[in-house]
N, CA, C and O atoms as a GROMACS GRO file, in nm:
protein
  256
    1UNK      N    1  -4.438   7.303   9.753
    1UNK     CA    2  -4.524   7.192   9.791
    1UNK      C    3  -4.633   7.244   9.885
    1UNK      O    4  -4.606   7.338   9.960
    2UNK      N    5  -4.792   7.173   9.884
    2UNK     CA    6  -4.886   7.235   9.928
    2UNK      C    7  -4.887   7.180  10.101
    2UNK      O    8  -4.936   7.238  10.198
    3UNK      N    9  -4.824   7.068  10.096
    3UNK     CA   10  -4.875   7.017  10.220
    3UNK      C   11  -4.742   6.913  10.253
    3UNK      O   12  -4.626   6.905  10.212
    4UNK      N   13  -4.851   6.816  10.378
    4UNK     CA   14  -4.691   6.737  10.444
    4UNK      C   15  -4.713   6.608  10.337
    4UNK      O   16  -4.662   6.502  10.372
    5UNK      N   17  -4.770   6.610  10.236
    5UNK     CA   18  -4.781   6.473  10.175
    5UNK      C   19  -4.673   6.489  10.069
    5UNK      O   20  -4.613   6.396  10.014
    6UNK      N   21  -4.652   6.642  10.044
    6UNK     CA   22  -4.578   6.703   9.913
    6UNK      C   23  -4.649   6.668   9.775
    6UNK      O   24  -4.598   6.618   9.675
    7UNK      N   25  -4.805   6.718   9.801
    7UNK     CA   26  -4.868   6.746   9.704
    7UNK      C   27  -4.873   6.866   9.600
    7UNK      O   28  -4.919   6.972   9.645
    8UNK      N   29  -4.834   6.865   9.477
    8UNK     CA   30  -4.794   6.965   9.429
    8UNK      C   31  -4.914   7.075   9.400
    8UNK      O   32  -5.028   7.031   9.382
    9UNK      N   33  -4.895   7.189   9.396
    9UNK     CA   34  -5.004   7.302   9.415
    9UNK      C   35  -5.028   7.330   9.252
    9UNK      O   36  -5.110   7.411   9.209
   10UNK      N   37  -4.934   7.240   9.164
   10UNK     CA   38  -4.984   7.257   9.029
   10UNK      C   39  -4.970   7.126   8.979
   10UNK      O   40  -4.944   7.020   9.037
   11UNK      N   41  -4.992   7.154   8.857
   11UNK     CA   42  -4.964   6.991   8.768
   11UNK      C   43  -4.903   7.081   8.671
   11UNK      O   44  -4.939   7.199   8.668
   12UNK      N   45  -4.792   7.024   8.572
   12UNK     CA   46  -4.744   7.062   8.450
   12UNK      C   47  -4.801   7.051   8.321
   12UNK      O   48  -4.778   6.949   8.256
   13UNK      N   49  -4.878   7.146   8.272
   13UNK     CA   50  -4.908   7.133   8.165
   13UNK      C   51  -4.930   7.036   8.104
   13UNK      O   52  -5.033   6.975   8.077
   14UNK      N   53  -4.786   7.016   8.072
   14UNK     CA   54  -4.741   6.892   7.952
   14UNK      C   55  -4.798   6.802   8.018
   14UNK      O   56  -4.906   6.778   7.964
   15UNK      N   57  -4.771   6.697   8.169
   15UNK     CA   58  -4.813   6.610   8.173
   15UNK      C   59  -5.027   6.570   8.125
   15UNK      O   60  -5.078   6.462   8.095
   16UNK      N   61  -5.084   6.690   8.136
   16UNK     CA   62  -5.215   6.706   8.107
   16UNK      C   63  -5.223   6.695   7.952
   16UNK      O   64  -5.329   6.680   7.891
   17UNK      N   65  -5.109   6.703   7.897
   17UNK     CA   66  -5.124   6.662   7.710
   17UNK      C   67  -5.120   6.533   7.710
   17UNK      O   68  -5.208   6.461   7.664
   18UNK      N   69  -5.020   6.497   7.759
   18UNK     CA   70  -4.988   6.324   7.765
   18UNK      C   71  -5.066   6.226   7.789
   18UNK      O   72  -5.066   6.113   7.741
   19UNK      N   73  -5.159   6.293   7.895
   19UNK     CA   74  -5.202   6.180   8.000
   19UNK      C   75  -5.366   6.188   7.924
   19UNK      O   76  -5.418   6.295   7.894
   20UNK      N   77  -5.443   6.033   7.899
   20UNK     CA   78  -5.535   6.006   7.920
   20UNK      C   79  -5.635   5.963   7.990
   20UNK      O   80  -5.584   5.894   8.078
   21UNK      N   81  -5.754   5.965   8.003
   21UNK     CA   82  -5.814   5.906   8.040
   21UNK      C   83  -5.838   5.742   8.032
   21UNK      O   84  -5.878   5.700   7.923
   22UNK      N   85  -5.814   5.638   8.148
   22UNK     CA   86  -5.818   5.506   8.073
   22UNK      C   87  -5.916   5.484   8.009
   22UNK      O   88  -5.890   5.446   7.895
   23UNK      N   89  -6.030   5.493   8.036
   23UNK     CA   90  -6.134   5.460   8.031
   23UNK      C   91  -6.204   5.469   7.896
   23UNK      O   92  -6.245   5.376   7.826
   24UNK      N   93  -6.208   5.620   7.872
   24UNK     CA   94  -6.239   5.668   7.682
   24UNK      C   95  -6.123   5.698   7.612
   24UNK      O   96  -6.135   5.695   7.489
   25UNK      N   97  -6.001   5.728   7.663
   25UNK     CA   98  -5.898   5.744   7.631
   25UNK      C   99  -5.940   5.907   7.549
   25UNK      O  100  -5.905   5.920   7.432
   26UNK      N  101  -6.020   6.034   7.626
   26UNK     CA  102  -6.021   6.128   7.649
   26UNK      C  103  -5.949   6.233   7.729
   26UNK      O  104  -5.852   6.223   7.805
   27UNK      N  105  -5.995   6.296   7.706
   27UNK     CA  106  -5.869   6.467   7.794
   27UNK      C  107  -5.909   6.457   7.933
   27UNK      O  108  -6.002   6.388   7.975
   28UNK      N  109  -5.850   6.516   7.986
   28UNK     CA  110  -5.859   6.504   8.140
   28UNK      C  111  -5.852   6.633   8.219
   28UNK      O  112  -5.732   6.660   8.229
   29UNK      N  113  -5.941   6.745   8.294
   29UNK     CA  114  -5.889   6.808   8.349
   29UNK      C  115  -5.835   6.798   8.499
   29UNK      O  116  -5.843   6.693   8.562
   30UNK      N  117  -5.789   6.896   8.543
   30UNK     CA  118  -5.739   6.886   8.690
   30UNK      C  119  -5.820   6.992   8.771
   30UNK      O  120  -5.823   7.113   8.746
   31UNK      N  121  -5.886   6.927   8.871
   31UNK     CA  122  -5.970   6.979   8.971
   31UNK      C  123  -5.883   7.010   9.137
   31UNK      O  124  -5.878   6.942   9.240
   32UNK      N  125  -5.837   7.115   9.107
   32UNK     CA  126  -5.716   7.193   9.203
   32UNK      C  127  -5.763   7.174   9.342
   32UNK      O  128  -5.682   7.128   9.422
   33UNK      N  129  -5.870   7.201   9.379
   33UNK     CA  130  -5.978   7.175   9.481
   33UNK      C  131  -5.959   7.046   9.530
   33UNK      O  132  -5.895   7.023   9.632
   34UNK      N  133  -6.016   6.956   9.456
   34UNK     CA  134  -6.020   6.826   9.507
   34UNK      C  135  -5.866   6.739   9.487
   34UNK      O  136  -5.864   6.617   9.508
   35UNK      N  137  -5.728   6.821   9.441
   35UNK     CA  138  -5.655   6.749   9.347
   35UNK      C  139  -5.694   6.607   9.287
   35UNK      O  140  -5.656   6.506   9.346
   36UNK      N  141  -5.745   6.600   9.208
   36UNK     CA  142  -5.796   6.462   9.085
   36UNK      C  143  -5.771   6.506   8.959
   36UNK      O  144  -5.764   6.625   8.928
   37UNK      N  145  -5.761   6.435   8.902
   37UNK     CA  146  -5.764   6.445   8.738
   37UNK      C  147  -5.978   6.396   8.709
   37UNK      O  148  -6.064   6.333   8.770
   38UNK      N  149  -5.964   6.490   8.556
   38UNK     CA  150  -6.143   6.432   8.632
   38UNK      C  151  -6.177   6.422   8.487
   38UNK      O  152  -6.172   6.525   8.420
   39UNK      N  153  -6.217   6.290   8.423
   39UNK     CA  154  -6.235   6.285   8.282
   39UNK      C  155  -6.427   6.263   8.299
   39UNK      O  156  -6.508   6.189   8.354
   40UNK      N  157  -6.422   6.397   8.200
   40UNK     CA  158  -6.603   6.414   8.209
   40UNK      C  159  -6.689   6.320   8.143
   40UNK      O  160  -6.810   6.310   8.163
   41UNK      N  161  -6.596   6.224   8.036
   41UNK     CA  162  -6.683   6.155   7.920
   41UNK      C  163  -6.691   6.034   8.027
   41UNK      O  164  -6.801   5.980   8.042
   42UNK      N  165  -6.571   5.986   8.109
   42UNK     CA  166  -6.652   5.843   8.184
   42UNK      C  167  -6.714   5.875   8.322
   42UNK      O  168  -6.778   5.811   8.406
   43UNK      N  169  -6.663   6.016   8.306
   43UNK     CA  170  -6.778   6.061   8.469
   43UNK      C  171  -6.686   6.013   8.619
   43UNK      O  172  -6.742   5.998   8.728
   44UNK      N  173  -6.528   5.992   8.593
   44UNK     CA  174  -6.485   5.941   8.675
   44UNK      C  175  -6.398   6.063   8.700
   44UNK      O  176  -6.399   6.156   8.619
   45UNK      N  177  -6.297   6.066   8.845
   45UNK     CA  178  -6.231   6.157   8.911
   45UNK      C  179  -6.128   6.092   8.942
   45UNK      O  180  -6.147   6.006   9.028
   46UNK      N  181  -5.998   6.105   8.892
   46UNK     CA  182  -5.888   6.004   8.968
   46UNK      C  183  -5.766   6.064   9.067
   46UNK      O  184  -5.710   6.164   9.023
   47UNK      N  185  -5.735   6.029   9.156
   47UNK     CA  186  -5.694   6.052   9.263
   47UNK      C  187  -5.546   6.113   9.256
   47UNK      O  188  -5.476   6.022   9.212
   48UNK      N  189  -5.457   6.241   9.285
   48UNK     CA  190  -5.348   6.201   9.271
   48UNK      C  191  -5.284   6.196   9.415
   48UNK      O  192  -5.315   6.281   9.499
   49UNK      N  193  -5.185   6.083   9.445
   49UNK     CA  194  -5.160   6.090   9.553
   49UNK      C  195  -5.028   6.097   9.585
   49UNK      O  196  -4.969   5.993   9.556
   50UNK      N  197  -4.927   6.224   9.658
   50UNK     CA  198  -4.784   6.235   9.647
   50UNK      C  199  -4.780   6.266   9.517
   50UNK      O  200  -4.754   6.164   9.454
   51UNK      N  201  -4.794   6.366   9.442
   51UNK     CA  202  -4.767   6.382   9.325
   51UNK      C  203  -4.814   6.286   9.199
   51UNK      O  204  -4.821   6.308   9.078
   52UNK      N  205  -4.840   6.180   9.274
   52UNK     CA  206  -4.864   6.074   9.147
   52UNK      C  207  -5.028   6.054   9.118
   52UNK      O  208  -5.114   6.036   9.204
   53UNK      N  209  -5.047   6.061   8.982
   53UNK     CA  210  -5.129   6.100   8.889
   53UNK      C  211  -5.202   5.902   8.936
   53UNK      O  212  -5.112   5.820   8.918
   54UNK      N  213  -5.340   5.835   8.989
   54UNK     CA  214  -5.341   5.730   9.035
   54UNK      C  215  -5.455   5.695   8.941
   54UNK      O  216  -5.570   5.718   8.978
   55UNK      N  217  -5.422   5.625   8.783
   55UNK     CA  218  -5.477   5.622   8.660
   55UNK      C  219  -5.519   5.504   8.629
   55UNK      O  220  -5.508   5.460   8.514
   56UNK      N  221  -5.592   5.414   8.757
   56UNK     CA  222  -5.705   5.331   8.747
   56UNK      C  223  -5.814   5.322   8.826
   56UNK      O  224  -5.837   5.335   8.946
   57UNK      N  225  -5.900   5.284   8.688
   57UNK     CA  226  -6.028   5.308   8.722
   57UNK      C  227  -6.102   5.254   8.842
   57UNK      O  228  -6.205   5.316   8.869
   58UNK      N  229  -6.066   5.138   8.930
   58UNK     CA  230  -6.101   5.088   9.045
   58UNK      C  231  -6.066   5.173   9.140
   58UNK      O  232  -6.117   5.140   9.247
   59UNK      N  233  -5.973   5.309   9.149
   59UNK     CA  234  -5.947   5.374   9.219
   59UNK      C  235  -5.991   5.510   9.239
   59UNK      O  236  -5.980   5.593   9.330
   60UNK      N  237  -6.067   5.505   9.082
   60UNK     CA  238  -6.107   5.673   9.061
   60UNK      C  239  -6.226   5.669   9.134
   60UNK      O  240  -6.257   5.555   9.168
   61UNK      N  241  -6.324   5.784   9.177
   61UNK     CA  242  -6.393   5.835   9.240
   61UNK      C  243  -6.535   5.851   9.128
   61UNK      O  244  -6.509   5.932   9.039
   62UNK      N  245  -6.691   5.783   9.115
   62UNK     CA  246  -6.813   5.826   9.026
   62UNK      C  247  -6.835   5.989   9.068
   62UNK      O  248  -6.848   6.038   9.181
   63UNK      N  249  -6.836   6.038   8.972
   63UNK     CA  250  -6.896   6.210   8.945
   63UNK      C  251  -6.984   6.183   8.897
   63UNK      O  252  -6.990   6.080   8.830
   64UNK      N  253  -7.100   6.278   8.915
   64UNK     CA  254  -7.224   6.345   8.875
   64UNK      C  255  -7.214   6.374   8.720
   64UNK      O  256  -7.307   6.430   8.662
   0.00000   0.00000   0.00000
């Protein structure tokens, strides 16, 4: 674990097959840096917080 939140210093693969984007229902990568999941087609960044992957859009973050 990376920190006192017990944020994980990776994500599993698999869950990155599974998981969509809500929005276009596109791929998603993971931005290790910022931990987010970051789907490029709606331009959004979503948050994970405590391990958990936080996969709505009122919560995700506008990207460039």
């Amino acid at each position: 674990m990376s920190d006192a939140f017990h944020t994980p210093n990776t994500i599993d693969p698999r869950l990155l097959e599974v998981l969509v984007c809500p929005v276009t229902r596109g791929p998603l990568t993971w931005d290790r840096d910022a931990n987010e999941l970051v789907s490029k087609g709606a331009k959004l960044a979503f948050p994970i917080r405590e391990g958990v992957p936080i996969m709505l859009a009122e919560e995700a973050r506008q990207i460039d």
